[in-house]
N, CA, C and O atoms as CSV, one atom per row, in Angstrom:
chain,resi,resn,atom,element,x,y,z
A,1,UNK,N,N,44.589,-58.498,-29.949
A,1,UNK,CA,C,44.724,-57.876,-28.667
A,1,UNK,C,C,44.435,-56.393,-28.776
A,1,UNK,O,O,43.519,-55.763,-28.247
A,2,UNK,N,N,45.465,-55.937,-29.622
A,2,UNK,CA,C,44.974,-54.705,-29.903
A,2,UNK,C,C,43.344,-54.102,-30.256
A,2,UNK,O,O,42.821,-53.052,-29.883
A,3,UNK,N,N,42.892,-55.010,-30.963
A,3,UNK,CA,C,40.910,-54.783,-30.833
A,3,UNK,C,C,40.477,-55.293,-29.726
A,3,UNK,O,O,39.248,-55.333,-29.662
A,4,UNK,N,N,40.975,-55.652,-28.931
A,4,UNK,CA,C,39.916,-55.668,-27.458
A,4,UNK,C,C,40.381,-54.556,-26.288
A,4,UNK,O,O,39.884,-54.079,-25.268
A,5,UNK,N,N,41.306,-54.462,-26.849
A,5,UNK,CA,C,42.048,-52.876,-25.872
A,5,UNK,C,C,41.438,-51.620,-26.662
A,5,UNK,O,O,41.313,-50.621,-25.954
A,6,UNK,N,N,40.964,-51.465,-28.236
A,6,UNK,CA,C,40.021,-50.471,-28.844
A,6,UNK,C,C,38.912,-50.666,-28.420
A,6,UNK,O,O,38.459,-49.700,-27.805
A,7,UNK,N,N,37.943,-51.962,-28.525
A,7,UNK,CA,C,36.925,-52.356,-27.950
A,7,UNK,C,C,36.820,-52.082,-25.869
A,7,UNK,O,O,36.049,-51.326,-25.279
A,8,UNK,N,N,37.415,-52.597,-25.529
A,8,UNK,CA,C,37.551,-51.933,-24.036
A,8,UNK,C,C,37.390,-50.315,-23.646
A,8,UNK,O,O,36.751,-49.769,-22.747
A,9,UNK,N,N,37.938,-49.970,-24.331
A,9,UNK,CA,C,38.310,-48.371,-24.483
A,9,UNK,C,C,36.884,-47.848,-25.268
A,9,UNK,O,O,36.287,-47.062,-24.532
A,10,UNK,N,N,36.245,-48.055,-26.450
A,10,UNK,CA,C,35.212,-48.263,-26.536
A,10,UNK,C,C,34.098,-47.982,-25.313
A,10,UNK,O,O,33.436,-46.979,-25.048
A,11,UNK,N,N,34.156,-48.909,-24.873
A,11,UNK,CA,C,33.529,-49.272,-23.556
A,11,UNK,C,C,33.573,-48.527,-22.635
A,11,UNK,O,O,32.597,-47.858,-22.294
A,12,UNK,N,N,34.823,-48.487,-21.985
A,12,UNK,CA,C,35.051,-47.140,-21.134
A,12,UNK,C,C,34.084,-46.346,-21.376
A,12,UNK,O,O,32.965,-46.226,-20.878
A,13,UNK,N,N,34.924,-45.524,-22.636
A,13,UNK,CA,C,33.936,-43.966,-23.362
A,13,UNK,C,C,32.805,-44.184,-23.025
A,13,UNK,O,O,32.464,-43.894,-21.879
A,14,UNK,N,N,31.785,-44.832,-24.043
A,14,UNK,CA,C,30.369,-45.027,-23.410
A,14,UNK,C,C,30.126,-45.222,-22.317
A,14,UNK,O,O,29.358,-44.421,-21.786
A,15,UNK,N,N,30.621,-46.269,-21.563
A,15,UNK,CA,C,30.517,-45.623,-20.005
A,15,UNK,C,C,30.576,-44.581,-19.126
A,15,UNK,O,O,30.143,-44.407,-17.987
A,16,UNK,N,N,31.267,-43.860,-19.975
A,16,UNK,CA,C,31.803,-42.187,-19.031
A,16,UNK,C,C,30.854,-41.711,-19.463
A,16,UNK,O,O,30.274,-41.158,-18.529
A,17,UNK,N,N,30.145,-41.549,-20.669
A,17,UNK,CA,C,29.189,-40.440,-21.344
A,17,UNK,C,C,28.075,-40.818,-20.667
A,17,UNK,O,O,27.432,-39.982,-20.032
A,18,UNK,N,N,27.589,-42.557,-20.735
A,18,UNK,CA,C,26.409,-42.673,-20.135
A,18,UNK,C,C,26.323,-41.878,-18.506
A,18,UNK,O,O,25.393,-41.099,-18.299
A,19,UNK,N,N,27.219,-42.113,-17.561
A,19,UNK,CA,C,28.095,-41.774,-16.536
A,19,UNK,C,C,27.322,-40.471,-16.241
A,19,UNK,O,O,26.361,-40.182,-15.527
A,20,UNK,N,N,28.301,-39.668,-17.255
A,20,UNK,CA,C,28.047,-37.813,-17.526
A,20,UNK,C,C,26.896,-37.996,-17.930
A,20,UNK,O,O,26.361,-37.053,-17.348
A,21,UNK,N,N,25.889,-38.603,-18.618
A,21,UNK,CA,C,24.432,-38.067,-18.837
A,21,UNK,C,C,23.669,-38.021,-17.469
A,21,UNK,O,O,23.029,-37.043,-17.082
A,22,UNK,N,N,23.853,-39.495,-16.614
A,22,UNK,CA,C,23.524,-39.213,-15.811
A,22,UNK,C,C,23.613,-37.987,-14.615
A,22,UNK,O,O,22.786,-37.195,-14.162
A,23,UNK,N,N,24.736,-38.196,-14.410
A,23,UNK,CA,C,25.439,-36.709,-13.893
A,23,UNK,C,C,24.875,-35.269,-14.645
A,23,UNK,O,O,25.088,-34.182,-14.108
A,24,UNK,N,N,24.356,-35.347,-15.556
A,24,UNK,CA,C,23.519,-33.944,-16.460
A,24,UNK,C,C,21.819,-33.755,-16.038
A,24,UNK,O,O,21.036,-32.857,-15.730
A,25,UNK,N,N,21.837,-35.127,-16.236
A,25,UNK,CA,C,20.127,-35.432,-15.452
A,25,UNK,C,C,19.541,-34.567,-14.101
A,25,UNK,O,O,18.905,-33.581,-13.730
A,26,UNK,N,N,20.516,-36.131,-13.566
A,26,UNK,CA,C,20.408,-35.553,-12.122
A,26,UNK,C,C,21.032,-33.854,-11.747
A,26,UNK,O,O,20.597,-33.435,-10.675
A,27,UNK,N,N,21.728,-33.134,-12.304
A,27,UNK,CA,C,21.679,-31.668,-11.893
A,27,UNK,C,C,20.906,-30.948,-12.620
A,27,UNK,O,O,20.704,-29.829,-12.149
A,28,UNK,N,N,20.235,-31.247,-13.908
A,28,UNK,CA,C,18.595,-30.211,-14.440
A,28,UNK,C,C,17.744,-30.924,-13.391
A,28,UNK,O,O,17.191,-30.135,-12.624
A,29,UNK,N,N,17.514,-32.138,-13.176
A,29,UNK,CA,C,16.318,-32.172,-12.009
A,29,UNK,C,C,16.727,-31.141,-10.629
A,29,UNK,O,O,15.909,-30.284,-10.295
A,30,UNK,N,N,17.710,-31.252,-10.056
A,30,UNK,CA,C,17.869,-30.778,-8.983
A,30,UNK,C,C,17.881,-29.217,-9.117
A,30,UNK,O,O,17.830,-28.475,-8.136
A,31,UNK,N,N,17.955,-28.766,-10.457
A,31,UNK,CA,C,17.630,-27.413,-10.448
A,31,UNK,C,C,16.375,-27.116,-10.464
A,31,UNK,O,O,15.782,-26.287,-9.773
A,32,UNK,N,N,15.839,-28.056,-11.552
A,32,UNK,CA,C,14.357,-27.707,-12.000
A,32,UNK,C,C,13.914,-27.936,-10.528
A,32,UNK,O,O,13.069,-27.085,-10.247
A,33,UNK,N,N,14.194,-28.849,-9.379
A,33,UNK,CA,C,13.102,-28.889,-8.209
A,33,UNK,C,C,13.780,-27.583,-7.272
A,33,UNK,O,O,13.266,-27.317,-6.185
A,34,UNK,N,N,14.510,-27.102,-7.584
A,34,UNK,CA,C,15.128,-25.710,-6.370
A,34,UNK,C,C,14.534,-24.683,-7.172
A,34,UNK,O,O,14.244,-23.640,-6.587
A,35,UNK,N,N,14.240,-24.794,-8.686
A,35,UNK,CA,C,13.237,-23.456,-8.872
A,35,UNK,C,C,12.263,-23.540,-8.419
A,35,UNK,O,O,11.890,-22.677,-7.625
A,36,UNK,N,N,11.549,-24.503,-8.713
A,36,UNK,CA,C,10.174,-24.948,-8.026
A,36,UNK,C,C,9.988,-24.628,-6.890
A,36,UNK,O,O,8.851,-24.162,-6.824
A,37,UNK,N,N,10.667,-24.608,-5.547
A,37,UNK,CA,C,11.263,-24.429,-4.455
A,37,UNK,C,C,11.258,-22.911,-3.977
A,37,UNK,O,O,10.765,-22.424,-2.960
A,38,UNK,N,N,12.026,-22.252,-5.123
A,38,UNK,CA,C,12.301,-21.085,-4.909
A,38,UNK,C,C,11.100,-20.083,-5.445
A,38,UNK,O,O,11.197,-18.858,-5.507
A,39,UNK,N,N,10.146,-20.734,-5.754
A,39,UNK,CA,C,8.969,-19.835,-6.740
A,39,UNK,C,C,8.019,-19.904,-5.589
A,39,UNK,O,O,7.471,-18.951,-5.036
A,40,UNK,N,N,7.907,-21.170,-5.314
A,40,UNK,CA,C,7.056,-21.498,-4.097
A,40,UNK,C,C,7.255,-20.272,-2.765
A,40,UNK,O,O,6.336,-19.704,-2.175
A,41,UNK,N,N,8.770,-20.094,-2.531
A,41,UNK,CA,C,8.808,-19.553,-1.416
A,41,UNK,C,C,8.335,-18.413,-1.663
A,41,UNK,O,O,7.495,-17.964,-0.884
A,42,UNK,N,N,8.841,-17.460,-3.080
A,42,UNK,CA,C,8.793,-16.122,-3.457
A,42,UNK,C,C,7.372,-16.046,-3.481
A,42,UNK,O,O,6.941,-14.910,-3.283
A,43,UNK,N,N,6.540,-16.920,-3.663
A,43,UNK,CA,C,5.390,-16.941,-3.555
A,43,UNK,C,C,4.780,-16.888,-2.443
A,43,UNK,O,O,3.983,-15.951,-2.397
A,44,UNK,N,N,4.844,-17.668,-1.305
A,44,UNK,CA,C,4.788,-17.143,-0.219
A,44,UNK,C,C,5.245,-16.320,0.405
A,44,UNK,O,O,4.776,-16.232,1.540
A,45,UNK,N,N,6.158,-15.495,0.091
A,45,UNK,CA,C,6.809,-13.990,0.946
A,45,UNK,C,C,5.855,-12.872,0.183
A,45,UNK,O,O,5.633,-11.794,0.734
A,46,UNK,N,N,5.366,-13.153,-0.971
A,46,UNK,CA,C,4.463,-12.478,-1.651
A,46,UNK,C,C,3.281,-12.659,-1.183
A,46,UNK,O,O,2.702,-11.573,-1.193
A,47,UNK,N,N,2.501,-13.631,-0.700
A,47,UNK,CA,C,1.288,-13.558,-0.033
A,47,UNK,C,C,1.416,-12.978,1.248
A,47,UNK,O,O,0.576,-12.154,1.608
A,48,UNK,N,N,2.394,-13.312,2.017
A,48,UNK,CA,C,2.561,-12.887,3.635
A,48,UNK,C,C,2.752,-11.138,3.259
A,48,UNK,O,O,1.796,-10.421,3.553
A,49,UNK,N,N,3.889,-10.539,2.666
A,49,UNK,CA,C,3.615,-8.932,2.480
A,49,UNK,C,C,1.950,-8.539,1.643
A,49,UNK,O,O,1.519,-7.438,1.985
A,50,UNK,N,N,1.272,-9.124,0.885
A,50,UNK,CA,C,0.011,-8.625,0.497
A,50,UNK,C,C,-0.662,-8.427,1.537
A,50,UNK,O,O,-1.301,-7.399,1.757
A,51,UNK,N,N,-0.563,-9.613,2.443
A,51,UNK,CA,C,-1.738,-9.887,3.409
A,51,UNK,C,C,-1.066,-8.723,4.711
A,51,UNK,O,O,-1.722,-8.265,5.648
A,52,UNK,N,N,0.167,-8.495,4.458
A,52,UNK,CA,C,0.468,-7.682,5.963
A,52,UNK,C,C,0.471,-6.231,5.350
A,52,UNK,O,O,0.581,-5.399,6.251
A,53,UNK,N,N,0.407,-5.809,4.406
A,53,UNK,CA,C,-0.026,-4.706,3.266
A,53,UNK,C,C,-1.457,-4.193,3.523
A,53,UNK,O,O,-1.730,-3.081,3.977
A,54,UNK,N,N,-2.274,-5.089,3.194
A,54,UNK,CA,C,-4.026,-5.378,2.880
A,54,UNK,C,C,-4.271,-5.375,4.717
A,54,UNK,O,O,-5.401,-5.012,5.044
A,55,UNK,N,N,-3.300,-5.752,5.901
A,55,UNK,CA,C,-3.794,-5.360,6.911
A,55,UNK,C,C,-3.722,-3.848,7.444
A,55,UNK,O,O,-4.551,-3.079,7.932
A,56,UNK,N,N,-2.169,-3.757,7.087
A,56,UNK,CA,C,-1.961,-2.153,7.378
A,56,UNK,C,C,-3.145,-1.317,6.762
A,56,UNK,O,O,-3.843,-0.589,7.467
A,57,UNK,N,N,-3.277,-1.420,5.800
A,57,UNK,CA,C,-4.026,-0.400,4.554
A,57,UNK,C,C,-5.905,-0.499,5.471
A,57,UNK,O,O,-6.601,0.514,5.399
A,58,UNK,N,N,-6.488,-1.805,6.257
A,58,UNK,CA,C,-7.449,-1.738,6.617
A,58,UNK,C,C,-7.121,-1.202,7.994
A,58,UNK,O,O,-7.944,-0.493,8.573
A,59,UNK,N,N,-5.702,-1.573,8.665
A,59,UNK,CA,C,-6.065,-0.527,10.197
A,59,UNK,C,C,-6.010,1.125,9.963
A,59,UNK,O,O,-6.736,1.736,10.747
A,60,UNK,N,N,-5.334,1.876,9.097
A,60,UNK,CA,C,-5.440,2.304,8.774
A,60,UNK,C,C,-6.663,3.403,8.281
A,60,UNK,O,O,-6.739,4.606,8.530
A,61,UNK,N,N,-7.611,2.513,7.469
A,61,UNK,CA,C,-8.664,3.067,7.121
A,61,UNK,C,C,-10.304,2.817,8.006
A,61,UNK,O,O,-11.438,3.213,7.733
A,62,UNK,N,N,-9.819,2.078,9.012
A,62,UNK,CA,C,-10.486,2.107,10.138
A,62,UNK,C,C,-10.029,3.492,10.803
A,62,UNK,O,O,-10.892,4.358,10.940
A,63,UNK,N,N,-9.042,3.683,11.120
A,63,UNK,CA,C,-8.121,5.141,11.593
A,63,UNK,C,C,-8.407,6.495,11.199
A,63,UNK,O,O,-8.376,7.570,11.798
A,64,UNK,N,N,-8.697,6.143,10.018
A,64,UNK,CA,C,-9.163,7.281,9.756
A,64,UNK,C,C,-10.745,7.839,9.420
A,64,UNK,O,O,-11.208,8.970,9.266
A,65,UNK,N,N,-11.478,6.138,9.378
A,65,UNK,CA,C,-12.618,6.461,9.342
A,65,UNK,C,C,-13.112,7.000,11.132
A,65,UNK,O,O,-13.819,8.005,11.204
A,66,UNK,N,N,-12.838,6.526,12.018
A,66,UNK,CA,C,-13.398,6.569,13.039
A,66,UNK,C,C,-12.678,8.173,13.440
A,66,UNK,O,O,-13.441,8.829,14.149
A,67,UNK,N,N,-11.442,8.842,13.125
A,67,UNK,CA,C,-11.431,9.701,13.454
A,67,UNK,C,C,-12.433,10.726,12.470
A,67,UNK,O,O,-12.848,11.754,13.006
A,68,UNK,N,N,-12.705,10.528,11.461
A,68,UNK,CA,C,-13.802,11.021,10.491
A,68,UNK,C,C,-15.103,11.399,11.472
A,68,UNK,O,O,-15.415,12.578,11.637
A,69,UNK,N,N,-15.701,10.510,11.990
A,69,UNK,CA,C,-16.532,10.841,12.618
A,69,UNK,C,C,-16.130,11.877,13.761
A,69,UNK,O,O,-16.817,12.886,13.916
A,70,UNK,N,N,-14.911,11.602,14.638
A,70,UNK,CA,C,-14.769,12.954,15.948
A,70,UNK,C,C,-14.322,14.143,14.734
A,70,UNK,O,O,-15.243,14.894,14.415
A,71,UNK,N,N,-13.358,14.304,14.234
A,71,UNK,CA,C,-13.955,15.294,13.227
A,71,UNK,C,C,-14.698,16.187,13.056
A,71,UNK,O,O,-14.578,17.388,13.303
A,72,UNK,N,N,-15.866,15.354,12.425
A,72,UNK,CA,C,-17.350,16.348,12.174
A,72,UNK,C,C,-18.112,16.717,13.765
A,72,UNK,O,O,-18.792,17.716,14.003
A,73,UNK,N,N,-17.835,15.808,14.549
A,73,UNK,CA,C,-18.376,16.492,15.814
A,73,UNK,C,C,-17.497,17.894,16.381
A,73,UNK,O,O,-17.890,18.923,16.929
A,74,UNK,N,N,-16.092,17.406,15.966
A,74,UNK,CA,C,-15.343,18.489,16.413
A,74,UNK,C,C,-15.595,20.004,15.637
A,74,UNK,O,O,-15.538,21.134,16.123
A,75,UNK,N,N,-15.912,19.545,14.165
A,75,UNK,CA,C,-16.298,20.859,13.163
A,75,UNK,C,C,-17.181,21.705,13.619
A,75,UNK,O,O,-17.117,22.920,13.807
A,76,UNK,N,N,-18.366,20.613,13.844
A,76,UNK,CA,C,-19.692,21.052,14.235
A,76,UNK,C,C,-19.408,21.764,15.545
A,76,UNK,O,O,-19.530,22.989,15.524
A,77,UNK,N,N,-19.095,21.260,16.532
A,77,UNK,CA,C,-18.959,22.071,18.081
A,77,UNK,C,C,-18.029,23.472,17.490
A,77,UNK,O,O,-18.349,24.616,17.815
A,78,UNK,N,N,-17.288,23.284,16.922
A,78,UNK,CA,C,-16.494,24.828,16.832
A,78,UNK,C,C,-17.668,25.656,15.639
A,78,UNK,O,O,-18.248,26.655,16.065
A,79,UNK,N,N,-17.897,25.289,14.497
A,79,UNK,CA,C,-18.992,26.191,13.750
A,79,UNK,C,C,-20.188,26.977,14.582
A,79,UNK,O,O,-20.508,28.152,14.398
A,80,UNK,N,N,-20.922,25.833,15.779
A,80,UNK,CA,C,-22.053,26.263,16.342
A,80,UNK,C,C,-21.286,27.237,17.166
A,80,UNK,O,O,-21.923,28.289,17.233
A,81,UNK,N,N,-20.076,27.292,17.870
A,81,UNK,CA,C,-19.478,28.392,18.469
A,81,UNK,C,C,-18.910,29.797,18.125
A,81,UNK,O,O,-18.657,30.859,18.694
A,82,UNK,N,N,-18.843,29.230,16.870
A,82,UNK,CA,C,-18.502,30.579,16.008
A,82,UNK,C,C,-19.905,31.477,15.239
A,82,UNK,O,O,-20.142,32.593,14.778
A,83,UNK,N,N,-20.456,30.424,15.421
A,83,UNK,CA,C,-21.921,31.217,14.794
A,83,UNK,C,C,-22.637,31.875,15.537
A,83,UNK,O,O,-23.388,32.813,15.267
A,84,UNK,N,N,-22.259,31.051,17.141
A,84,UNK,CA,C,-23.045,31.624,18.593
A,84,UNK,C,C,-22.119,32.712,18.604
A,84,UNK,O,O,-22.717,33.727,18.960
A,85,UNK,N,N,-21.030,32.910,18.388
A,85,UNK,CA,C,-20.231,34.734,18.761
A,85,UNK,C,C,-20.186,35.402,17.635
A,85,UNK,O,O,-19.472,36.405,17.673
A,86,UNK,N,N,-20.719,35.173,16.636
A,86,UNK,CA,C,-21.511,36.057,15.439
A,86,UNK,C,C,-22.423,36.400,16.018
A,86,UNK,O,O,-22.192,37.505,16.509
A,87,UNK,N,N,-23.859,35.874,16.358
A,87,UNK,CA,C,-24.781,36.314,16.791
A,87,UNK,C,C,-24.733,37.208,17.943
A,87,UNK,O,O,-25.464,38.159,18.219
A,88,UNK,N,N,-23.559,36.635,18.668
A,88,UNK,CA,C,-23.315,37.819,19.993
A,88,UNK,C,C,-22.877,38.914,19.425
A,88,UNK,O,O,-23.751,39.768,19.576
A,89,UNK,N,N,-21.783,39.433,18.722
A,89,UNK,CA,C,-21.345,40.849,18.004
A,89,UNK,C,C,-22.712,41.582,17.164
A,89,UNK,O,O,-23.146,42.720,16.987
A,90,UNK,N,N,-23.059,40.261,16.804
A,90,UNK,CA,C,-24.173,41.055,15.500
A,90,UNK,C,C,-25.313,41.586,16.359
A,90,UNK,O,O,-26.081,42.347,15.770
A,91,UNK,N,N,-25.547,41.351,17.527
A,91,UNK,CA,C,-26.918,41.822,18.280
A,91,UNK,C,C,-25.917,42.784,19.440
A,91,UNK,O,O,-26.509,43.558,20.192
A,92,UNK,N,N,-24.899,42.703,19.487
A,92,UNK,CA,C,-23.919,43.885,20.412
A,92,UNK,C,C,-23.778,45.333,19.599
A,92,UNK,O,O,-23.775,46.364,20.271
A,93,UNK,N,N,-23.657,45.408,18.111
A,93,UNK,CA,C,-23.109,46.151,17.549
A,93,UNK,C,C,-24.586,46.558,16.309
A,93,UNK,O,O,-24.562,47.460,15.472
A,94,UNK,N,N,-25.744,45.578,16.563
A,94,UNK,CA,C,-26.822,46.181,15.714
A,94,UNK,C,C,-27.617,47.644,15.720
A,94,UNK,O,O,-28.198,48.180,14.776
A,95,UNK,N,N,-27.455,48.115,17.082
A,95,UNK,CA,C,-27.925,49.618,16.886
A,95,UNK,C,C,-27.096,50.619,16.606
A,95,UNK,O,O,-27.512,51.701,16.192
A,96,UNK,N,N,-25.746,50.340,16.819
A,96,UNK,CA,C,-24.189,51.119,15.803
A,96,UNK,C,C,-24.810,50.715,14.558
A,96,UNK,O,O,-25.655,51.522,14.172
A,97,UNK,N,N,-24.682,49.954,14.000
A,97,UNK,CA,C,-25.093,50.015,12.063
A,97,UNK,C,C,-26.412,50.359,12.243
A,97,UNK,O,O,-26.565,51.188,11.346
A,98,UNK,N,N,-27.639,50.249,12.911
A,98,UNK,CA,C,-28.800,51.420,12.305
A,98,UNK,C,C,-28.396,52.376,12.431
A,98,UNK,O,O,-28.063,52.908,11.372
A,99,UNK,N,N,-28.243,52.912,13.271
A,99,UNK,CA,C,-27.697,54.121,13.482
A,99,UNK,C,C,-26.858,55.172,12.467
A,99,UNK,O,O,-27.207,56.324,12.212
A,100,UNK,N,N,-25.939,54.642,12.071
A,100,UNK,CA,C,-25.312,54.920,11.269
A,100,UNK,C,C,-25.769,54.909,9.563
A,100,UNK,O,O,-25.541,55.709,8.656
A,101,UNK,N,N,-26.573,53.508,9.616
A,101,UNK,CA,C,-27.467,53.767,8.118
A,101,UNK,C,C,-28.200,54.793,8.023
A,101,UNK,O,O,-28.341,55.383,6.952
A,102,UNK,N,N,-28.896,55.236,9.356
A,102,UNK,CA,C,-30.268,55.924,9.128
A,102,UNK,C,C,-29.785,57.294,8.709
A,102,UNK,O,O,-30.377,57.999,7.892
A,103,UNK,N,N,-28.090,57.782,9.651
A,103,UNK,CA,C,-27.851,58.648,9.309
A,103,UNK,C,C,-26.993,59.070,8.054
A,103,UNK,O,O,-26.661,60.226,7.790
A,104,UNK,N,N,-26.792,58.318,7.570
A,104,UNK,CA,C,-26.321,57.766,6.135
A,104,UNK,C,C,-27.700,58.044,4.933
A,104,UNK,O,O,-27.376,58.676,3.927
A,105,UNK,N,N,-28.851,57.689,5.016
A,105,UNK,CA,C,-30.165,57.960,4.730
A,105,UNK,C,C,-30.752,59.289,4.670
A,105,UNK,O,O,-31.186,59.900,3.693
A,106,UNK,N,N,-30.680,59.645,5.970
A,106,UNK,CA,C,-31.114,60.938,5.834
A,106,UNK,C,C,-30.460,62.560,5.909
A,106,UNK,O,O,-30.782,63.734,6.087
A,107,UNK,N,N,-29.289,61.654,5.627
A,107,UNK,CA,C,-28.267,63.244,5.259
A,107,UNK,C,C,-27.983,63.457,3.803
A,107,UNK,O,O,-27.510,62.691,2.965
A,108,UNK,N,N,-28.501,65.020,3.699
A,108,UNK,CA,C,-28.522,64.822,2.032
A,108,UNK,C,C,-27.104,65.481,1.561
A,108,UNK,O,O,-26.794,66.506,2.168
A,109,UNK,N,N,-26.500,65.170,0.884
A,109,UNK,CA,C,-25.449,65.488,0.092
A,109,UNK,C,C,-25.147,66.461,-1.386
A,109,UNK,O,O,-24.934,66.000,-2.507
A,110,UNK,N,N,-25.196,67.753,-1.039
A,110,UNK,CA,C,-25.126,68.214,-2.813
A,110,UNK,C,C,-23.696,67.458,-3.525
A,110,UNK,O,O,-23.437,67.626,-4.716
């Protein structure tokens, strides 16, 4: 009697362990598929910020290309204006500097 109550007991045990292996199984699978899971997603929150990154970064450089161009029109309109009121002083004030060279020239100095 007593060896079939060791033998039973026996039994049990291996039953519980087989039991608990299973129970070990099944929670590395269920991890291994929630990493999987979780790589996947991080992976997709990583494509969605690249791609909303890579959009900013092109409106952006549309933004600044197109103001690039008003820009140089804007440069250009103020240079040709500043060059046009150079030319106005420089032809207002050109017979003050001959004037002044010539007499600069022909005054002699010991």
């Amino acid at each position: 009697m007593e060896s079939s109550r060791g033998q039973n007991g026996i039994q049990a045990l291996l039953a519980a362990e087989q039991e608990a292996q299973h129970i070990v199984n099944a929670a590395r699978s269920a991890k291994q598929a929630r990493l999987r899971q979780a790589k996947e997603e991080a992976e997709k929150e990583i494509a969605e910020f690249r791609a909303q990154m890579e959009a900013d970064f092109q409106r952006k450089l549309a933004e600044t290309s197109g103001d690039s161009g008003a820009n140089v029109k804007r440069l250009e309109k103020e240079t040709e204006a500043k060059i046009g009121h150079l030319k106005t002083e420089a032809s207002r004030i050109s017979s003050d500097v001959v004037q002044m060279l010539m007499r600069h020239v022909t005054t002699v100095k010991n």
